[in-house]
N, C-alpha and C positions, 0 to 999 in steps of 0.2 A: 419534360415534366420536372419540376423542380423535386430535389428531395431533401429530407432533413437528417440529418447524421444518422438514427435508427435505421432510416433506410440504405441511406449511403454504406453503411459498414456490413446490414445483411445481402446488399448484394453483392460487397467483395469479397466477405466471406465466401459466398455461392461460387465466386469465380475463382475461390482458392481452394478446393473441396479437393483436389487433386494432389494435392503440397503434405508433407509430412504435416503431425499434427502440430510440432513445435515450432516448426517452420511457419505456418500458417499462425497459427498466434500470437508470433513474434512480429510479422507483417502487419497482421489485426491492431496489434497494441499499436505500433509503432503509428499508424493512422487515427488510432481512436487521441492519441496524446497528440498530438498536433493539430489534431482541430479544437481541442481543450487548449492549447497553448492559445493559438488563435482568436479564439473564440475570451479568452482573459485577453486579449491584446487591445481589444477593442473590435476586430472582425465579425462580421455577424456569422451566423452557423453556415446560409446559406450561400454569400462571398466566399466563404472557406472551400464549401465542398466545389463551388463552381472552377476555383481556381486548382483543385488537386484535378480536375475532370470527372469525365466519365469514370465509373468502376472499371468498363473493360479495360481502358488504358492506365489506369492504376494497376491493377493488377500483371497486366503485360510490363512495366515497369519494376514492379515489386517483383517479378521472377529472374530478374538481373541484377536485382542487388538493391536497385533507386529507390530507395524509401525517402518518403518528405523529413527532412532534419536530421537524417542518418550520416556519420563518420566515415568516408572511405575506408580508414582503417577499422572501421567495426568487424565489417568482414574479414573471415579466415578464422574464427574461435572456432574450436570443435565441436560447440553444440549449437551455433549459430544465437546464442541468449543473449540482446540488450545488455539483460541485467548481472552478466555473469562477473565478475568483477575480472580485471583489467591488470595483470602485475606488472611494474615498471621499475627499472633498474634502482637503485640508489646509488650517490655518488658515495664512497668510503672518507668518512671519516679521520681527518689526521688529529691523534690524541692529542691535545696541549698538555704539558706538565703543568700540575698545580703550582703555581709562584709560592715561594717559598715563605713560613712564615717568620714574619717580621719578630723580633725580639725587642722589646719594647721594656724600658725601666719602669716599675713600681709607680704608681700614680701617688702622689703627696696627699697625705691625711689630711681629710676636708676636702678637698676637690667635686665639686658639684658632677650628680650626674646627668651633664650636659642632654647626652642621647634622648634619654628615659622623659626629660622635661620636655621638649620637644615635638615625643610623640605624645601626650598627653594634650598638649596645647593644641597639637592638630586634631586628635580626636573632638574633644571639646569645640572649637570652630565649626569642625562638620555637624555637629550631633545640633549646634545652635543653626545653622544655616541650615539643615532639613527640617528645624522645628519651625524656624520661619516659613520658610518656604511652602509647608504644610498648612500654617496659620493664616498665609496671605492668599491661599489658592482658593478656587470654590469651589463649595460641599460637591459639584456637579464631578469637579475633577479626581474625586476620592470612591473608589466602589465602581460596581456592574449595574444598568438597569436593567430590571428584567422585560422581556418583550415576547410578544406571540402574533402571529397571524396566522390566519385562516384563509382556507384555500379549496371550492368544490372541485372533489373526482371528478364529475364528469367533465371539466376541462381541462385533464393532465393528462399526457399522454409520455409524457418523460421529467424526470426530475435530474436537474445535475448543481451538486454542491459542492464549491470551494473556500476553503476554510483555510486556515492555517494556525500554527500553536494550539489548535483547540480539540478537542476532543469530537467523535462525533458518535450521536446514539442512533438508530432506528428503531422505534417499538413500535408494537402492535394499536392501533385504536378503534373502537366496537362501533365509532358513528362513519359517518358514509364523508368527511372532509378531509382535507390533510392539513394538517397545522406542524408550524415551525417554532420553536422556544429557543430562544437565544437571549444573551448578553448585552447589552451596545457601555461602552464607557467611555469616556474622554479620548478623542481621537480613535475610537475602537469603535466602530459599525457596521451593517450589513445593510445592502442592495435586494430587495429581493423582487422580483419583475417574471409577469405571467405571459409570455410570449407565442405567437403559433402552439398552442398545448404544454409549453416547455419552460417548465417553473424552474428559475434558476435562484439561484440564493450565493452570493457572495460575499464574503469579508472583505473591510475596507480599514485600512491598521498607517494608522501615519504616526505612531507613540514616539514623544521623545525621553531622554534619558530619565529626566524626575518624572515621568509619568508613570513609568515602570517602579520607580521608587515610591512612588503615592501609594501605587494600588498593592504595598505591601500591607498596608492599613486595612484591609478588606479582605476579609476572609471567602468572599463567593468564589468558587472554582467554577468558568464558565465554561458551558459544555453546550453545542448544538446538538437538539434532541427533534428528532424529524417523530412525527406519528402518522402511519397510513393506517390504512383497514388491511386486514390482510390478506384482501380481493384486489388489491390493484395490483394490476395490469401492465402499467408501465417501463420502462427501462427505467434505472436508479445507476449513477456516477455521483461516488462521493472522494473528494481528495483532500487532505489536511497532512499537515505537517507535527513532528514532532507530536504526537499524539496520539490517541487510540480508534477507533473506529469499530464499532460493532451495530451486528445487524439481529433480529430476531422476530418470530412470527412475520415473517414472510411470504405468505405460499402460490401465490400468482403474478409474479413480473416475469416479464419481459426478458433481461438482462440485467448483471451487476457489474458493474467496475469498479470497486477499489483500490484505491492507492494511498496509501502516505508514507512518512520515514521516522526512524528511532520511534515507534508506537506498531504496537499490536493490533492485530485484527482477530475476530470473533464471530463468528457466524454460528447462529442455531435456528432450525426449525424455519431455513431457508427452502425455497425452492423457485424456479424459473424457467419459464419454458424455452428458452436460448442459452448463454451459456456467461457463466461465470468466474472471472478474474480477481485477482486479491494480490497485490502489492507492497512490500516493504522493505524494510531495510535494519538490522540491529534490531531485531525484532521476531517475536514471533508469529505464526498463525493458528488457529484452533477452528475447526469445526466440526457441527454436530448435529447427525441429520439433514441432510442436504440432497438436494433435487436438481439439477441441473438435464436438460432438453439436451443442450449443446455440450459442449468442453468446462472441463472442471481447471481451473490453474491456482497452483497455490506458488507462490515465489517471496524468498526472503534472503537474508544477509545475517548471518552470524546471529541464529535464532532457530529453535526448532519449526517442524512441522506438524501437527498432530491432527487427523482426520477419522471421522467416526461416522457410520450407518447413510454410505453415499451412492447414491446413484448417478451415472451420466453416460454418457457418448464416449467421452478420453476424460482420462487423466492426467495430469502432470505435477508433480509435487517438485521445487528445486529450491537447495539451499546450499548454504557453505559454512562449515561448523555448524550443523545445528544437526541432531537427532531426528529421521523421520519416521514417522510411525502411526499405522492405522489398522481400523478393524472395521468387519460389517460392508466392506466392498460388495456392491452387486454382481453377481455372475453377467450381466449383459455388458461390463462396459470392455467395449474394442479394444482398447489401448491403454496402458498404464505404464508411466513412466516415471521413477523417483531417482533423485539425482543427488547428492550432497557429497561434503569430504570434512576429513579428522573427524567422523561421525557415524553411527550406522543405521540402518535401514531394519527395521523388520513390523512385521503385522500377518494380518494372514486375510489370503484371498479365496472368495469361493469360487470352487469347481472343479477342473481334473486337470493334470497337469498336460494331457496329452492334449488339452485345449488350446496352450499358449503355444509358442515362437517365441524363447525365451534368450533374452542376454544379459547375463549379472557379473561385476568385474569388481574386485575391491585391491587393496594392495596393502599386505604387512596383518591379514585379519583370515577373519574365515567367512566363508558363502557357501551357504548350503544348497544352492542354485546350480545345474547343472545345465549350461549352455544347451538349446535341442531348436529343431525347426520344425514347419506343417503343421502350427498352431492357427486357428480361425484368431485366435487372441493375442495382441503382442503385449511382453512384459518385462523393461526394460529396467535393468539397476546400477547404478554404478555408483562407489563412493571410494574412499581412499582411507585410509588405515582406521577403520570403522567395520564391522560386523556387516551382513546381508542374512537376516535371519526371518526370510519369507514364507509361510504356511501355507502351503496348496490344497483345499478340502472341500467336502461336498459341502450344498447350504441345506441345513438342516430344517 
């Protein structure tokens, strides 16, 4: 029976159920992004998954190490993270002395200032050659158009959107369709194609240098803006670069994957009956009020963490420089795990402390955490010359 990635990835989850939860995530990811590399390459979803195999044998692969596009050297980190950043030597520096400066006689009265004429004439040339160039291009090549398409629910069963430079929005919409608002400009377009259930939308960007010069002339800031109801159902994969991504009024999918770099991520008044990933880098994350079935991950790069009124199965919060910090935790979730360094940790979780299986470590700071085992709950901390200031209490 053929499957399509929703399926392919819940049944290897099921065959990793046994696996730490970070460990199993990190497998998760690491297959969810390569069928998205693939799948941009020109692959269809289902050549992908026929070529990774079966789950069973993916996963029996995945517990030695072989992940599809993985680094031999990735293995051996301490927390076994993808995204944990990587430190590598530098070569030292040998100082050159500044050359000494030159002593130079008196310039003779009158003496043109050569330099100063120069750049003005060069200014002047460019300022005329971008007015030309402006002047001879057409109107098409100047500005964003605006565009929309329309899409019936009942034939979605997954949405996955790649983007890049662009911003990405999901709101809420009260009628029963999914419609996409986008951009298209000179050399700048989008793909969008309704396949086996699986509306995919892509950016298509071939800009050359005075293109990006034109559209300084045009004040539209393009932004992809997805509208569901906030009954669907589906899994949702959204990935952009350089940009921000937020999601809102969500309360029946599937799954979420986010990812992008140097842009933030947003989530409020999400929820999913599987489990939820979020990705970045130089960046931060925020969310608020959130549902997640499955696994919660929030992962970033020198940016905080901020998490608020969440419920799930696991948690994982990970960064590096960045402040993590949250409130409103539900007493049921199994596992909680926050990670960061030159940063601290605190929020406060509910229930008893005799509940967890706790290990909190920081270094050069203070942890109000005392190491204990025989907890139903694990509660995992660790950061590096940053505070650990975690609040054990009942939920009121």
């Amino acid at each position: 029976m053929k499957m399509n990635k929703v399926q392919f990835m819940d049944s290897l989850r099921r065959k990793l159920d046994d696996l730490p939860t970070s460990e199993r995530d990190r497998i998760l990811f690491a297959y969810s992004d390569y069928l998205a590399q693939q799948t941009a390459s020109g692959v269809s979803e289902a050549e992908a998954i026929r070529q990774l195999g079966p789950p069973d044998a993916c996963a029996a692969r995945a517990r030695i190490g072989q992940l599809p596009g993985a680094e031999p050297s990735a293995r051996g980190s301490r927390s076994g993270n993808p995204f944990e950043p990587q430190m590598t030597a530098r070569p030292r520096r040998t100082p050159v002395p500044a050359p000494k400066k030159e002593i130079r006689p008196e310039e003779p009265a009158g003496k043109k200032p050569w330099g100063i004429l120069i750049l003005v004439t060069l200014a002047a040339v460019l300022a005329l050659g971008f007015a030309a160039l402006r002047y001879f291009s057409s109107s098409e090549r100047l500005g964003y158009a605006e565009r929309e398409q329309q899409f019936a629910l009942s034939e979605i069963r997954s949405i996955v959107v790649e983007d890049q430079d662009r911003a990405i929005e999901v709101l809420p919409l009260t009628t029963s369709d999914v419609r996409v608002h986008y951009y298209e400009g000179h050399h700048q377009s989008y793909s969008l194609t309704l396949e086996d259930g699986v509306l995919t939308v892509r950016s298509q960007d071939d800009r050359r240098w005075y293109d990006t010069l034109l559209s300084l002339y045009d004040s539209t800031i393009p932004v992809l803006r997805l509208y569901l109801p906030p009954d669907y159902a589906g899994a949702l994969e959204l990935r952009t670069s350089n940009d921000r991504i937020e999601v809102s009024g969500l309360t029946s999918a599937q799954s979420l994957l986010l990812v992008t770099s140097n842009g933030s991520i947003a989530l409020q008044d999400v929820a999913a009956t599987g489990e939820i990933l979020a990705e970045s880098s130089n960046a931060s994350l925020s969310f608020e009020r959130i549902r997640a079935g499955g696994s919660l991950v929030m992962r970033t790069s020198n940016g905080g963490l901020s998490l608020s009124d969440a419920a799930c199965q696991t948690l994982y919060m990970q960064t590096t420089n960045g402040l993590i910090e949250f409130d409103g935790l539900d007493s049921a979730i199994a596992s909680l795990e926050f990670e960061t360094s030159n940063a601290s940790i605190q929020g406060t979780l509910y229930g008893y402390e005799e509940d967890f299986t706790i290990h909190a470590a920081t270094t050069n700071s203070r942890n109000n955490l005392t190491d204990r085992s025989g907890g139903s709950r694990n509660l995992r901390a660790e950061t590096s010359n940053g505070t650990i200031d975690i609040q054990i209490c009942p939920e009121t």
